[in-house]
N, C-alpha and C positions, 0 to 999 in steps of 0.2 A: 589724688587720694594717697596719704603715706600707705606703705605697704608695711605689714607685722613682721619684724626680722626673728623666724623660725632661729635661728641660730643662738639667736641672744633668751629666747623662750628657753630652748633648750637649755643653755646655761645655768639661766637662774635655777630650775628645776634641778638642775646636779647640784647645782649650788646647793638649795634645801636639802638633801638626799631625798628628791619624792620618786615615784614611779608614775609614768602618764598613769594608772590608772588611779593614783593616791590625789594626784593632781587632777583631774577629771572630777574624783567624787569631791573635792574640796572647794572647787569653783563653782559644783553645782551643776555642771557640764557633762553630757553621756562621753563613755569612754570613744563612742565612734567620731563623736564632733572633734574631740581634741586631735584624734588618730587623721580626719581628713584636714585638718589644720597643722598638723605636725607633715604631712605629708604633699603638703599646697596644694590637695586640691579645694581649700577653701582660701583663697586669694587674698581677701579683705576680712574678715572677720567681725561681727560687728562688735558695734564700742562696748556695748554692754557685755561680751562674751569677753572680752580683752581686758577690760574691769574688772569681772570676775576672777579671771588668770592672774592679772595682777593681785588684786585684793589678797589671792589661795597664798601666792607663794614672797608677798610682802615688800615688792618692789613696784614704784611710781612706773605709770603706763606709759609714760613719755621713754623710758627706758627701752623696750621694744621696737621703737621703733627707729634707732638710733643704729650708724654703721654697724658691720660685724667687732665682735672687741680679737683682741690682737691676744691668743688664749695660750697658757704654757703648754710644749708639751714635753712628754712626762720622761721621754729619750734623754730630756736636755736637765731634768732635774736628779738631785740627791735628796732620796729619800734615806732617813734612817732606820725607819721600821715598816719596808713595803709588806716584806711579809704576813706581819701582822693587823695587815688593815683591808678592806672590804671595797670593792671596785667603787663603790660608794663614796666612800669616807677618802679615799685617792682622787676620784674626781671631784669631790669640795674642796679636797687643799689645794689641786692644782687649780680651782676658779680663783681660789683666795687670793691665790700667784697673780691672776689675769685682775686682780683688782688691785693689788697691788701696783699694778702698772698703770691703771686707771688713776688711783691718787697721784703716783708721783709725777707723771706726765704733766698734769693740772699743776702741782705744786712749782715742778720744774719751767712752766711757762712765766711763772711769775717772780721766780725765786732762783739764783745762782747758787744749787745746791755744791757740796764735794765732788770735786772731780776725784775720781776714781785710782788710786795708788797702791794700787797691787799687782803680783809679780808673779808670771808663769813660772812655776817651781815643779814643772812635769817631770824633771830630770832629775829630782833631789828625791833621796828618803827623805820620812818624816823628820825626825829629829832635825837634819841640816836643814830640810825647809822652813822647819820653827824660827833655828838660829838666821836663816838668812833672812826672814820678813820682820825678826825682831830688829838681826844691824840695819836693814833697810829704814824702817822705822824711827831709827836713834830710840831703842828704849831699852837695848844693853842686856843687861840679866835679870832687870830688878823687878819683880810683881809688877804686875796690871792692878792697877785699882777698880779700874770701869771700861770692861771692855768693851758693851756696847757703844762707850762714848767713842772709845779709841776708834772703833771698827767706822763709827758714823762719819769720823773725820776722816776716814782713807776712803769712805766716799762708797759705804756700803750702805744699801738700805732694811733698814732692820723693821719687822711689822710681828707684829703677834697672829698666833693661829688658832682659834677657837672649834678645832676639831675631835676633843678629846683625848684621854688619854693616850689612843693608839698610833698618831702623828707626833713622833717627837718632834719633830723640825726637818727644816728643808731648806735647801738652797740653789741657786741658779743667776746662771749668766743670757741679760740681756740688755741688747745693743749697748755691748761692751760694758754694761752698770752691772754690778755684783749687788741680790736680794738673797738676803736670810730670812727665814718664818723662824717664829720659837714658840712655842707650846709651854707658856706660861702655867700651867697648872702645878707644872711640877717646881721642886725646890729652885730657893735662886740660884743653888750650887749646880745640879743640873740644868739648869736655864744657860748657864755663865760655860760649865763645860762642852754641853750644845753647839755654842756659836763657835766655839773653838774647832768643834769639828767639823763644823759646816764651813768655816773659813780654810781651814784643813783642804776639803773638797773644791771648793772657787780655787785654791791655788794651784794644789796638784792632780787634779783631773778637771781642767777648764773646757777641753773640748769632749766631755764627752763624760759618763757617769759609768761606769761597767761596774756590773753586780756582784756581790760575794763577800764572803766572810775579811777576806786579807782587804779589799779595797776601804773596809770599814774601821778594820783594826788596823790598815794607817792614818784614818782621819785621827783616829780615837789617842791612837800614836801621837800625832803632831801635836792634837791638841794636849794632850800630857807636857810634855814638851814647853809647848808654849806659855802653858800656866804656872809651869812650874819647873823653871830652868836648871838642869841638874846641880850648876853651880851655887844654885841660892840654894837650895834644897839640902845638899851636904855642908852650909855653911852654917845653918840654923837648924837642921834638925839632925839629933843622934844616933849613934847605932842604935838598931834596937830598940826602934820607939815605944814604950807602953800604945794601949789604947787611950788612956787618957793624956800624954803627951803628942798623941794625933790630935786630938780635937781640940786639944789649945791653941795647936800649930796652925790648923787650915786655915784661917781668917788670914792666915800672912797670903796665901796663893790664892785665894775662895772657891775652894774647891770641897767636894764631899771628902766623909771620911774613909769613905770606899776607894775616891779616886786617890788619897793621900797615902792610903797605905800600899794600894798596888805600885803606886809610881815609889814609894821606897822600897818595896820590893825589886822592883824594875833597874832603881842607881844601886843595888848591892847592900843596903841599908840593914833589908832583913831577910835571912834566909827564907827556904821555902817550908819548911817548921814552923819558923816566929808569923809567920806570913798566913799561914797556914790556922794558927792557934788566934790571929787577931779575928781574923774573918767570920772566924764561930762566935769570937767575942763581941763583935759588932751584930752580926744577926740574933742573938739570945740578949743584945742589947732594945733591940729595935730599930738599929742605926740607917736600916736599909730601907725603909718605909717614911720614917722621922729623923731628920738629919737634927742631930743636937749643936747647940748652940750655931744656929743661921744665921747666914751672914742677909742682909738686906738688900732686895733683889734689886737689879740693874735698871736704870730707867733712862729713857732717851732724853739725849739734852736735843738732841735737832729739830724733830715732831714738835716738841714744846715750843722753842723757839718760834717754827713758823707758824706755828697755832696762836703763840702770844702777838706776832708782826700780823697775823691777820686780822685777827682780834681789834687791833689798832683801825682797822678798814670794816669793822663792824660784823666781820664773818664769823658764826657760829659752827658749830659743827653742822648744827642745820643748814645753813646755809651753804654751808660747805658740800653735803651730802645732796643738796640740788642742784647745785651747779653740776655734777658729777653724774648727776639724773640716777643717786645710788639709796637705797633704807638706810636710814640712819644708821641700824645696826649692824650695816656692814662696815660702815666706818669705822667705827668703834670696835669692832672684831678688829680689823687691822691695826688700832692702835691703842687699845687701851692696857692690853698687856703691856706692854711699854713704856705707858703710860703713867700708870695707875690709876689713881680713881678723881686726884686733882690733877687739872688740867692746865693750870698754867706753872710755870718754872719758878720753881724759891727763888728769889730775888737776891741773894746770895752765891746761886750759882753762877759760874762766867760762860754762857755756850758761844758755841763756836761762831763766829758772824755770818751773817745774810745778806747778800745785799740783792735787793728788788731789782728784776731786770725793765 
């Protein structure tokens, strides 16, 4: 007789943010029956109580009963905004993480994804970290155009986080593969600046995440940096920029206009007056809420790809979402931000190659 894996119950239940007792009354279930089931002394469970469970919290029943899942923990991750989120809302993005791993595993048994090219930079400040993983890279001084594409090709895996606004992003090293979440809700310019700092974090605090203002304000650091290499930056833009000479300019780096004018503040560009006068001019603008003139947010060419090669073999997201024994919309949590809303790749665009193992 399969035994109910308590473990993976528990999960999904963080996963939804329920409470056993939210969960109890949703299945239908007294709160003692869940409690001597959460607690083994109901062993087997019957089907129709585990149906119920399932049915409350939207995952196939065959899901429970499946090993324990291999779950992030939170020691190992870079949060951006722990503070401002709810033990709750922490333990759904770290599930996110642990599904995360669940897709790519599957993907990677079938698929010879990027191997992974990135550089312990523990020892570097930010800025020399930016410049050493750009010479590493051969990509010089010049703009990124599509960083999540860059990032996918050095073999990072990039997934969308559907937690709200209070998760910006995350990231984390495991067995040796580098995963970033991004919190799609916001601008593409914050989406784009995001991954910079999360990549920031995978390179100069690989082993280990320690808390506080300075560890943040060097991802935030690198990623400045990285986007926007001082050299290009004083080659194309002025002393003294107006506010409206920011926002003509940022489509060249794709950054906000918030990140454009502190990083010219930053290379000496504009004093802490001029700096000082943009800032009021951008918030009596609306600039901080509504980023003017957007650039067009980032979308994965690798996901598509092997969504398009499976697609060849007849696999749908549904299908895909059973093999995985996951709700559909967990799938699509993971990759629609990413995504977008069509799912297969312009035919115009060249991604990176696959080949089927």
């Amino acid at each position: 007789m399969a035994i109910l894996n308590l473990s993976r119950l528990s999960f999904a239940r963080k996963r939804r943010q329920l409470t056993k007792k939210q969960l109890a009354e949703m299945a239908g279930i007294s709160s003692i029956t869940l409690t001597r089931i959460d607690t083994g002394k109901i062993i087997s469970p019957s089907e129709e109580t585990v149906s119920a469970l399932a049915n409350a919290l939207g995952y196939p029943v065959n899901f429970f009963y499946l090993d324990d899942i291999d779950e992030v923990n939170q020691q190992e991750v870079s949060f951006r905004s722990l503070k401002a989120m709810t033990a709750k809302q922490t333990d759904a993005a770290l599930a996110s993480g642990s599904l995360g791993y669940i897709f790519n595993d599957w993907v990677s048994s079938k698929f010879n994804l990027p191997e992974p090219d990135l550089l312990d930079l523990r020892s570097e400040d930010p800025s020399s970290a930016a410049a050493t993983i750009r010479r590493h890279w051969g990509i010089g001084f010049r703009p990124i155009p599509n960083l999540i594409k860059l990032l996918e090709s050095k073999g990072v895996r990039v997934f969308t986080l559907a937690e709200g606004k209070n998760v910006d992003a995350f990231s984390f090293w495991r067995d040796d593969v580098p995963y970033i979440f991004l919190n799609t809700v916001k601008s593409a310019e914050r989406s784009r600046f995001d991954a910079a700092h999360e990549l920031g974090h995978l390179l100069m605090h690989r082993h280990g995440y320690p808390e506080g203002r300075e560890v943040e304000r060097d991802a935030d650091l690198f990623a400045s940096h990285l986007l926007i290499p001082r050299e290009d930056l004083i080659a194309h833009l002025p002393a003294t920029p107006s506010l409206a000479k920011i926002i003509s300019s940022k489509g060249r780096w794709g950054v906000s206009v918030a990140a454009l004018a502190r990083t010219s503040k930053d290379a000496g560009l504009l004093t802490d007056w001029h700096y000082r006068e943009l800032c009021k001019q951008i918030a009596t603008s609306g600039y901080r809420s509504k980023e003017p003139e957007s650039i067009p947010r980032e979308r994965s060419i690798l996901w598509r790809k092997v969504l398009e090669e499976l697609w060849k073999d007849r696999y749908t997201k549904e299908t895909i979402a059973s093999h995985l024994c996951l709700p559909l919309d967990e799938v699509d949590s993971l990759l629609q931000g990413v995504l977008g809303e069509r799912v297969l790749v312009e035919r115009n665009v060249a991604p990176p190659p696959l080949r089927v193992v």
